[in-house]
C-alpha positions as CSV (number, residue, x, y, z in Angstrom):
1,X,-18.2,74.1,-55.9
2,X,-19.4,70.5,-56.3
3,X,-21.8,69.5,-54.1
4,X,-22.9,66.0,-55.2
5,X,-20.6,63.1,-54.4
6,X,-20.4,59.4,-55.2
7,X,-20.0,57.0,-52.6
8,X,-19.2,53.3,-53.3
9,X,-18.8,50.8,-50.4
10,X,-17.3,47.8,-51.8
11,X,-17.7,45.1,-50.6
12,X,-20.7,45.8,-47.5
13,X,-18.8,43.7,-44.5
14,X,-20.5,42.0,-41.5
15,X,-23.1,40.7,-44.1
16,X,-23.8,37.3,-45.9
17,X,-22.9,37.8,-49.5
18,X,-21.3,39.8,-51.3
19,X,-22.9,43.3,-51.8
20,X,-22.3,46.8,-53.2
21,X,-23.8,49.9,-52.4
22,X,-23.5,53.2,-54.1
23,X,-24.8,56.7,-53.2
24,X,-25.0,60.0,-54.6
25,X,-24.1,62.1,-51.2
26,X,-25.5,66.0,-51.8
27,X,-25.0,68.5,-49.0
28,X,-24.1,65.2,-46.4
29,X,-28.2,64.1,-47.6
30,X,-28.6,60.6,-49.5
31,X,-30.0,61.9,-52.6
32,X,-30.1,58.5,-54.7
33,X,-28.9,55.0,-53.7
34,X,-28.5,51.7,-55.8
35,X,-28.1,48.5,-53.9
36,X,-26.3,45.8,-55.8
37,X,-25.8,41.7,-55.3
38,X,-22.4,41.1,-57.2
39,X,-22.5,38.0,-57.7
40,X,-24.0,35.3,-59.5
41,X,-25.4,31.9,-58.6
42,X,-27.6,30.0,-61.1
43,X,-29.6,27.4,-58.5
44,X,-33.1,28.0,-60.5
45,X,-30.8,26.4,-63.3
46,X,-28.9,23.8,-61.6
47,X,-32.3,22.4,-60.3
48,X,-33.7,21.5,-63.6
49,X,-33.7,18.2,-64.6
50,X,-33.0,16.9,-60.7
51,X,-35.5,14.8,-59.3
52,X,-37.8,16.2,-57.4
53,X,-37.4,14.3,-54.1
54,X,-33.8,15.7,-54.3
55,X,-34.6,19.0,-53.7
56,X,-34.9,20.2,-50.5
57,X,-31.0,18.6,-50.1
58,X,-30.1,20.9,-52.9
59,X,-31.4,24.3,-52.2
60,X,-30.4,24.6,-48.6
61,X,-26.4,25.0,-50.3
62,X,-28.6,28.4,-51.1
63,X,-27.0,29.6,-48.1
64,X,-25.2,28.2,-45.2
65,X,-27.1,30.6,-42.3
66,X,-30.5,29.6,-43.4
67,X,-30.0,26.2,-45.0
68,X,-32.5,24.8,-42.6
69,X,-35.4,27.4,-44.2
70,X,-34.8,26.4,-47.4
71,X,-35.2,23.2,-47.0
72,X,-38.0,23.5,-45.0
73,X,-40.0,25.6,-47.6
74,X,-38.5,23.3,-50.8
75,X,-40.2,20.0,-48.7
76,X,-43.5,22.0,-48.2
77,X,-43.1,22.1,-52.4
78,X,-42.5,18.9,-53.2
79,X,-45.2,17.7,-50.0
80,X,-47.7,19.9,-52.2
81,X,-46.6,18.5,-55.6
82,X,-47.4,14.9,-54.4
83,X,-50.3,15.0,-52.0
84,X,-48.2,14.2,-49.2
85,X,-49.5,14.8,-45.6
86,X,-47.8,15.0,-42.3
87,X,-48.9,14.3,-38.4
88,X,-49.2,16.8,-36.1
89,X,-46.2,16.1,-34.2
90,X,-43.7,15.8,-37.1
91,X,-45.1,19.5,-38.2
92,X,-44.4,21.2,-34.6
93,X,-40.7,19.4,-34.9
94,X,-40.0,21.4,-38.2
95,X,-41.4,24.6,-35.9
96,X,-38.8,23.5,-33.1
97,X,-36.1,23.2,-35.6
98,X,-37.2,26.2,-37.8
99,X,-37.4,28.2,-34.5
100,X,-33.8,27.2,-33.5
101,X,-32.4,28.8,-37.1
102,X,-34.2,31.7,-36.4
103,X,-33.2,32.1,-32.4
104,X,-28.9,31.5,-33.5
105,X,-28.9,33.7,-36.8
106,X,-31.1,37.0,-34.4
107,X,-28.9,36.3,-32.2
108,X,-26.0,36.5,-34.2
109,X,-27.4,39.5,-36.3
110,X,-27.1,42.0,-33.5
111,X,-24.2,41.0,-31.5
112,X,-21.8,40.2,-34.3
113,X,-22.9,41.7,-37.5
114,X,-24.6,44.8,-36.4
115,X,-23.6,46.5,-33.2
116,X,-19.6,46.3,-33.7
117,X,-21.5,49.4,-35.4
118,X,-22.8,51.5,-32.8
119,X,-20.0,50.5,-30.3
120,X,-16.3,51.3,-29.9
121,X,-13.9,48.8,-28.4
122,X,-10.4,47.5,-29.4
123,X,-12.2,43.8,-27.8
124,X,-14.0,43.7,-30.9
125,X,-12.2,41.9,-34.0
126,X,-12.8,43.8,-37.7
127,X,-13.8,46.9,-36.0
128,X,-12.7,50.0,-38.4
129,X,-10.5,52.0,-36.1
130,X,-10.8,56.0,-36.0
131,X,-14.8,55.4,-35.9
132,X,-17.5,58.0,-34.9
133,X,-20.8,58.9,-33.0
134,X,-19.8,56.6,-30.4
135,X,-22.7,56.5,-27.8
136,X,-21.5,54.3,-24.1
137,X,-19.9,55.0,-21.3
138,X,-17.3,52.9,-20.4
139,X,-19.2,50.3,-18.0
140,X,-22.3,49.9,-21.1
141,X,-19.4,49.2,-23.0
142,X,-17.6,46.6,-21.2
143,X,-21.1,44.7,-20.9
144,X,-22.3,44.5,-24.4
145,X,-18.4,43.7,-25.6
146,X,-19.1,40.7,-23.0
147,X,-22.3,39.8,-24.4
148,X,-21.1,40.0,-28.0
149,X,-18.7,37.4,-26.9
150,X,-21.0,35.2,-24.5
151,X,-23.6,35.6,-27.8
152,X,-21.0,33.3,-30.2
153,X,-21.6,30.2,-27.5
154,X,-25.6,30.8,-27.0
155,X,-25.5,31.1,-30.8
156,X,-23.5,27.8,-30.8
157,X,-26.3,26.1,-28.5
158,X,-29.2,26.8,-31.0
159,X,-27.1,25.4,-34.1
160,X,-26.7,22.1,-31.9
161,X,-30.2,21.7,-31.0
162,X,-30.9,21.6,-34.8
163,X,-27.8,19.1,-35.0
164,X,-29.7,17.2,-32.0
165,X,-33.3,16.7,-34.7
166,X,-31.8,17.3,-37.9
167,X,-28.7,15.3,-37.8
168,X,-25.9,18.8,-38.7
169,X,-25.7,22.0,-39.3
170,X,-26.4,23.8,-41.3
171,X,-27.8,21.5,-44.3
172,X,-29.1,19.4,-41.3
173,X,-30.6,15.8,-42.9
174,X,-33.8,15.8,-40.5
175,X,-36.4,16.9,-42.4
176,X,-37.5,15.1,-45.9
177,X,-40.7,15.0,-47.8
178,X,-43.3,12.9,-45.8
179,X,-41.7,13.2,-42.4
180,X,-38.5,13.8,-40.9
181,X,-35.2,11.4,-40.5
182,X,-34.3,11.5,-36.8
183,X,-37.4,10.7,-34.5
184,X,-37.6,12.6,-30.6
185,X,-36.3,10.6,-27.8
186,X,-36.3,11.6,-24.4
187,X,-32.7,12.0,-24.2
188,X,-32.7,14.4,-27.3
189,X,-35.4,16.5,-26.0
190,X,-34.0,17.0,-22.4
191,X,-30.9,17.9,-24.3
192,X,-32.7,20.6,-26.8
193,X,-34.8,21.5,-23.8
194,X,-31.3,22.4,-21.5
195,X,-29.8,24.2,-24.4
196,X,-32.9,26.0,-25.0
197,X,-32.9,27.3,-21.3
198,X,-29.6,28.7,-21.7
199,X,-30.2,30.7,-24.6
200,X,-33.9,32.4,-23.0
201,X,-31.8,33.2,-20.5
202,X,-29.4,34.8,-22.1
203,X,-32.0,36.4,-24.3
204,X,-33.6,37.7,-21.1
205,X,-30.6,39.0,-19.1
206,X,-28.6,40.1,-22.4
207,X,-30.2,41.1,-25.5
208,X,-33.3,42.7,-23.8
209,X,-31.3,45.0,-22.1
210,X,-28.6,45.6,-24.5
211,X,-31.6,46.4,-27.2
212,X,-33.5,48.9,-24.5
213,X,-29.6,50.4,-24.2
214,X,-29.4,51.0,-27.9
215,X,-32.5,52.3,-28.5
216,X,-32.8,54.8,-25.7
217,X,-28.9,55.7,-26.8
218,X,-29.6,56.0,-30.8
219,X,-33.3,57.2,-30.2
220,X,-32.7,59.5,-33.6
221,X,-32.5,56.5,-35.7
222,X,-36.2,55.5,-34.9
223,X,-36.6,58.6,-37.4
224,X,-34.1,57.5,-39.7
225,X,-33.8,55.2,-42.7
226,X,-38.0,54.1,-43.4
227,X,-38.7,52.3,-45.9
228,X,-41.7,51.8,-48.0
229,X,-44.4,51.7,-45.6
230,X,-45.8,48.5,-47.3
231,X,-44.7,45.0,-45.3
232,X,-45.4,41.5,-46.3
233,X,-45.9,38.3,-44.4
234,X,-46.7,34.8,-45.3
235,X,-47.1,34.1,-41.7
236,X,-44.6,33.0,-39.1
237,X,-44.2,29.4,-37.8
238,X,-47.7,28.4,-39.2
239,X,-48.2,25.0,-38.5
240,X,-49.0,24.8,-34.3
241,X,-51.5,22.8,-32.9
242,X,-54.1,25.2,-33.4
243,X,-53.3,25.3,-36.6
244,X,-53.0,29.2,-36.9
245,X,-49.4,30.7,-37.3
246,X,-47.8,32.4,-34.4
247,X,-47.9,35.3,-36.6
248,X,-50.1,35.5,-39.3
249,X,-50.1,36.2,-42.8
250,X,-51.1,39.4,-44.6
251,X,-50.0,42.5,-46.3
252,X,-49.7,45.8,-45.0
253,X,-50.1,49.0,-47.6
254,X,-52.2,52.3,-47.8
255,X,-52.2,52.5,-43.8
256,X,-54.5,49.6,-43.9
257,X,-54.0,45.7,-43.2
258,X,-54.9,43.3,-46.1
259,X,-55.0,39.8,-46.6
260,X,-52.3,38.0,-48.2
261,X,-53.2,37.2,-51.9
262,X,-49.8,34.9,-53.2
263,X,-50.7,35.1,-56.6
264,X,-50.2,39.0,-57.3
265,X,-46.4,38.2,-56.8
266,X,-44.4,39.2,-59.6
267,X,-41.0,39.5,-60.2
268,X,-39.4,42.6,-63.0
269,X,-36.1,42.3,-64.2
270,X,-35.9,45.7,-65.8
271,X,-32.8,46.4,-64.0
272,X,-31.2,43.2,-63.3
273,X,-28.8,41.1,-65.4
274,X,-31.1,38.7,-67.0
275,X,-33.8,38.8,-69.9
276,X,-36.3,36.9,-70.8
277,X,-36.2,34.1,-73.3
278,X,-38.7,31.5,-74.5
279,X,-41.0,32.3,-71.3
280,X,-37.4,31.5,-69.1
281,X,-35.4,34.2,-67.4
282,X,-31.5,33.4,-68.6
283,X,-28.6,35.3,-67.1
284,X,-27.2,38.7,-69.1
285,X,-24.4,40.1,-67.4
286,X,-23.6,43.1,-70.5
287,X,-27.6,44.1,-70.1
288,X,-27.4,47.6,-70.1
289,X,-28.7,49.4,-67.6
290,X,-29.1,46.8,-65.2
291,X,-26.8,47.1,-61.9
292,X,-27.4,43.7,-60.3
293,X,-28.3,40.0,-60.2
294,X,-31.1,40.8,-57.5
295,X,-34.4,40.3,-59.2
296,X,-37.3,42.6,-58.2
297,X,-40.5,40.9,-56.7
298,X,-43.0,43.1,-56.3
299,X,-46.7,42.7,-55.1
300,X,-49.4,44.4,-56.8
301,X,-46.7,47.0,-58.1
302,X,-45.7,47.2,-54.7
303,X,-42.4,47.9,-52.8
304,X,-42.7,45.5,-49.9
305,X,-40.7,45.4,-47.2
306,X,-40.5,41.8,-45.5
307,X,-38.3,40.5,-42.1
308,X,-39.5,40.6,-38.1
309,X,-40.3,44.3,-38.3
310,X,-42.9,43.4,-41.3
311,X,-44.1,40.6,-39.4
312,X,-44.9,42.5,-36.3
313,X,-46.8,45.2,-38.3
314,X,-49.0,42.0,-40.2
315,X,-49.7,40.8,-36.7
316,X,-50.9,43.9,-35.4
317,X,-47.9,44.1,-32.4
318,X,-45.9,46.5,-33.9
319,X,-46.6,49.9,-34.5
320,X,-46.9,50.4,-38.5
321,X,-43.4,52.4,-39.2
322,X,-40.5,51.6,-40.4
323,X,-36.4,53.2,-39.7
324,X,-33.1,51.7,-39.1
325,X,-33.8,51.0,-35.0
326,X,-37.2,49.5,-35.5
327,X,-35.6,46.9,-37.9
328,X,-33.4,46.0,-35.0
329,X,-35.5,46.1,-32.4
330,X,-38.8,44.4,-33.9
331,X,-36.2,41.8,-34.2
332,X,-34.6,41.5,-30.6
333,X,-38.7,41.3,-29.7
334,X,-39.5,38.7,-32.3
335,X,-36.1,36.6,-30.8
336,X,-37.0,36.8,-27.5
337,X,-41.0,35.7,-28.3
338,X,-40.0,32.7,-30.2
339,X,-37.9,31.7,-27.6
340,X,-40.5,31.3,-25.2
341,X,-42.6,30.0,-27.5
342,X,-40.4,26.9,-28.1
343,X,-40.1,26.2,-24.3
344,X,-44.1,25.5,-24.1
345,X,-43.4,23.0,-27.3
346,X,-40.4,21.3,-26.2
347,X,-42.3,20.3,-22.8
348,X,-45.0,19.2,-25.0
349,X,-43.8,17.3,-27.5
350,X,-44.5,13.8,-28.8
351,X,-41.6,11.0,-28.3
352,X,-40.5,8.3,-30.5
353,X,-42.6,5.8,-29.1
354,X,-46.0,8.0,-29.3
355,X,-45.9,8.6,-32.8
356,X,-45.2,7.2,-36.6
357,X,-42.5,9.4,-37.5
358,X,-41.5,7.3,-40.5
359,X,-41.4,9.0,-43.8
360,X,-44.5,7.8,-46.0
361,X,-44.3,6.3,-49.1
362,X,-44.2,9.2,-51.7
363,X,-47.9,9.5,-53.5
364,X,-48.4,10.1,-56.7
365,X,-47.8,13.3,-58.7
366,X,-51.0,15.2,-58.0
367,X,-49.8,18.9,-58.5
368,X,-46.8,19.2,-61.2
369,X,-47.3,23.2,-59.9
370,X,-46.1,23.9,-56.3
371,X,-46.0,26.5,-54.2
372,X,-43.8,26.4,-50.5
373,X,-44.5,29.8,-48.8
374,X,-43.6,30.3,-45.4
375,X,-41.8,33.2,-42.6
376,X,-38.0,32.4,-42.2
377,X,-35.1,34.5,-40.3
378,X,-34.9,37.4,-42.4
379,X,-38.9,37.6,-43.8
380,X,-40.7,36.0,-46.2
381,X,-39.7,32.8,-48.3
382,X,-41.3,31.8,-51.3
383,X,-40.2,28.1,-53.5
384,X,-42.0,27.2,-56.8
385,X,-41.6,23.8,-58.4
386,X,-43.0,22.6,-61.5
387,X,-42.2,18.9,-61.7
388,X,-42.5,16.8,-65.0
389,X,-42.4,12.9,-63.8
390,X,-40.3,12.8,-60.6
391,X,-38.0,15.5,-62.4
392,X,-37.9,19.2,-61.4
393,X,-38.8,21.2,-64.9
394,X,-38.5,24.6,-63.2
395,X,-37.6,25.9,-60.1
396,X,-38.4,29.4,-59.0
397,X,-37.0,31.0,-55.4
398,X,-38.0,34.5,-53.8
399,X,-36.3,34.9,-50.7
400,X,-36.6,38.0,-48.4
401,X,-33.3,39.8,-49.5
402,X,-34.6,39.2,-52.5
403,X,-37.7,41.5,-51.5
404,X,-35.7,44.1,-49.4
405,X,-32.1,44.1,-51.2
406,X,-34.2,44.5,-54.6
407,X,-33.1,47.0,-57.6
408,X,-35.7,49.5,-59.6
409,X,-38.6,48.1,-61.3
410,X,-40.0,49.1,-64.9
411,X,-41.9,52.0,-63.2
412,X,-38.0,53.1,-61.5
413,X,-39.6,52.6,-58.0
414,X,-36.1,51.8,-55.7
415,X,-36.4,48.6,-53.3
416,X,-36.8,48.9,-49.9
417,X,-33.1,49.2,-48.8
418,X,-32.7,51.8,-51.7
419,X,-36.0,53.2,-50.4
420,X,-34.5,53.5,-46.7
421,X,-30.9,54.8,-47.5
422,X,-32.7,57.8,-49.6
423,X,-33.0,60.9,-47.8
424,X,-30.3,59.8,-44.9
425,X,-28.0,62.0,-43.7
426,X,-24.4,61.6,-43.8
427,X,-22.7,63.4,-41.2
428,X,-18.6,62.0,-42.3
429,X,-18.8,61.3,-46.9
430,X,-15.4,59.4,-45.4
431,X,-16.8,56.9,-43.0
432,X,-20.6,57.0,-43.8
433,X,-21.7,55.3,-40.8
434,X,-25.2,56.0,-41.4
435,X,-25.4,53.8,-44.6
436,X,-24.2,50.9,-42.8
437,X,-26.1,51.2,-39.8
438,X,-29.2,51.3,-42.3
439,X,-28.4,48.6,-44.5
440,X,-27.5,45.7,-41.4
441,X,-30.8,46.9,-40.2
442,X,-32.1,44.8,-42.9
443,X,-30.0,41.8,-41.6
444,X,-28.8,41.2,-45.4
445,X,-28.3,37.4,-46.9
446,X,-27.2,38.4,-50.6
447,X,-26.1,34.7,-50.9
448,X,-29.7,33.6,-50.7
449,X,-30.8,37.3,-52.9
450,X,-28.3,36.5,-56.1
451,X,-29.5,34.3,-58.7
452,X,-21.9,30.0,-60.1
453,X,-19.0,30.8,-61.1
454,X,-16.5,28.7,-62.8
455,X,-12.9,29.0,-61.8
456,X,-12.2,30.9,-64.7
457,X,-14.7,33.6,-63.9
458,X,-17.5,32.9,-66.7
459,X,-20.9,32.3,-66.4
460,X,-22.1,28.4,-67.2
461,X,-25.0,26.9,-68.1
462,X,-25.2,23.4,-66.5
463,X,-26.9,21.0,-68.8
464,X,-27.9,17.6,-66.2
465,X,-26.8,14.3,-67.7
């Protein structure tokens, strides 16, 4: 009698990106899991030879949820690169707008992508009929269907408050090196402000009680699907008045709390389709062996696990452990803090009159090696540019899927999702619940994780004219 069976889910739905997962399933236990980003996108190579001004515009297309982050962490580069400093005020209106991102994609995270999981309605669209462990009576389930829905509007609110500051979303146009492009008036803040009261409400009468709901219903998956046990932070909204991050940065590993040392980053590729060439990593899609085009970052040797649960474990406010529920509920908590957070800013902020919020003359090129570091939606988001003249020579991006959705590095040590799904029981091989619960946990952005295709299906190098 065979025991051992091979799952493949292909593709992972309610996610951003395309992603694979496949498991070997022995005696309904996750005995080995590989985690794989399918497809390929190339923006380390279609940044060289840019100029360097140019790109923040050009990496938020990383990804259409978190375009504002990218661009946010690609201006702190090129700000770096060139000397470039900002006022006080034109820093906490990044925060404001940074925060926004962060509030819609939460919010849209467990509504929309993740609890269509855990509850079972013929109101919700994509749901896979002829489901299991279905946990709420009839009247829990009638209010978080309603919330789900109310949660696409409130969602909706946050992505026009960043419209309101950044000009659209996503790719928004407000913020460029030396300053940002639409300065405060009263009218724009009363509007963000309005919106912004709306969604803490909802965040107070909805998602904390639908979270307590889920957790006290699901208790048993506190005890499923922990990862690691190491988390990383580069510190969350860092630049408030005080000048200390609302959450700091740090590392967490060996039970103990460390400070955040950015240089022992590395990145393997042992298992991923590239190799190295010349001292440049260049796509490989017939490597053999490797299983994705998900690099793997590591720190110190480390598996590190990044997002809001990492984040709360850094700061101290969240207990050091790690399963499927205290992914999703270190992140309802984090949601509901930065929202209040945001109020106290928005009713202090500086108006167009108060303050020069014109973009500064660009400086010259001080640092052609720059790092942008900073917390985003889904954990810890690291840009590199090496700049020759005003043109970018290389461009290096780690983003937090990158860290969590990462394959085996030379020492076979699984990422953290392939860390978490290991060891899970599966209680239906036919609809294995369980492995999606655990992987949405991780809120996964494989868009932003993979490293273009041309119409015909081939990978291109881009040479820039």
């Amino acid at each position: 009698m065979v025991s051992k069976i091979k799952v493949e889910l292909s593709p992972v739905t309610r996610i951003s990106g395309l992603m694979t997962v496949e498991a070997v399933v022995d005696k309904n236990k996750v005995k080995e899991a590989r985690v794989m980003g399918t497809m390929y996108r190339g923006f380390e190579i279609m940044m060289q030879g840019r100029k360097t001004e140019d790109a923040p515009y050009f990496t938020e297309r990383i990804c259409g949820i978190c375009s504002l982050a990218h661009g946010l962490v690609s201006t702190y580069a090129v700000e770096k690169a060139y000397a470039v400093k900002v006022s006080e005020p034109v820093q906490m209106l990044r925060n404001i707008l940074l925060g926004f991102e962060l509030l819609q994609n939460h919010l849209r995270h467990f509504y929309l992508l993740g609890l269509p999981d855990f509850v079972e309605s013929r109101a919700l669209p994509f749901q896979p009929q002829n489901g299991r462990d279905y946990r709420f009576n009839m009247g829990e389930t009638q209010r978080l269907v309603n919330n789900y829905y109310q949660a696409i509007e409130i969602s909706r609110l946050c992505h026009e408050s960043i419209a309101i500051f950044g000009g659209k979303a996503p790719h928004n146009h407000g913020i460029v090196a030396g300053g940002v492009s639409v300065a405060p008036r009263s009218d724009l803040v009363l509007k963000a402000r309005s919106n912004l009261q709306k969604v803490n409400t909802f965040l107070r009468d909805g998602l904390a009680r639908d979270v307590d709901l889920l957790a006290r219903r699901y208790e048993d998956y506190f005890r499923l699907g922990a990862g690691p046990g190491n988390f990383l932070s580069f510190g969350l909204l860092p630049l408030t008045p005080s000048g200390n991050p609302v959450l700091p940065s740090g590392v967490y590993y060996h039970g103990k709390a460390h400070p955040l040392d950015i240089e022992a980053i590395v990145t393997d590729i042992k298992y991923s389709w590239f190799t190295q060439e010349d001292h440049e990593t260049v796509p490989d899609p017939d490597k053999p062996g490797a299983y994705t085009w998900v690099k793997a970052p590591r720190y110190k040797g480390l598996v590190m696990e990044v997002g809001p649960l990492a984040r709360g474990v850094v700061a101290g406010i969240y207990p050091p452990r790690s399963s499927t529920m205290d992914r999703i509920v270190a992140r309802a908590y984090e949601t509901i803090q930065v929202g209040d957070i945001m109020a106290q800013w928005l009713d202090t902020i500086k108006l167009e009159n108060q303050v020069d919020w014109k973009v500064k003359p660009k400086g010259e090129l001080v640092n052609p090696v720059s790092v942008g570091a900073t917390e985003v939606l889904r954990g810890s988001l690291y840009h590199r540019l090496k700049t020759e003249g005003d043109n970018v020579l290389e461009y290096d991006v780690i983003t937090p899927s990158e860290w969590n959705f990462s394959p085996r590095d030379q020492n076979h040590r699984p990422g953290a999702a392939e860390t978490a799904l290991t060891g899970l029981p599966v209680a239906k091989i036919d609809r294995p619940v369980e492995i999606y619960r655990t992987v949405r946990s991780f809120d996964p952005c494989i868009s932003c994780a993979t490293h273009l295709l041309t119409p015909e299906g081939s990978l291109q190098r881009f040479v820039m004219e």
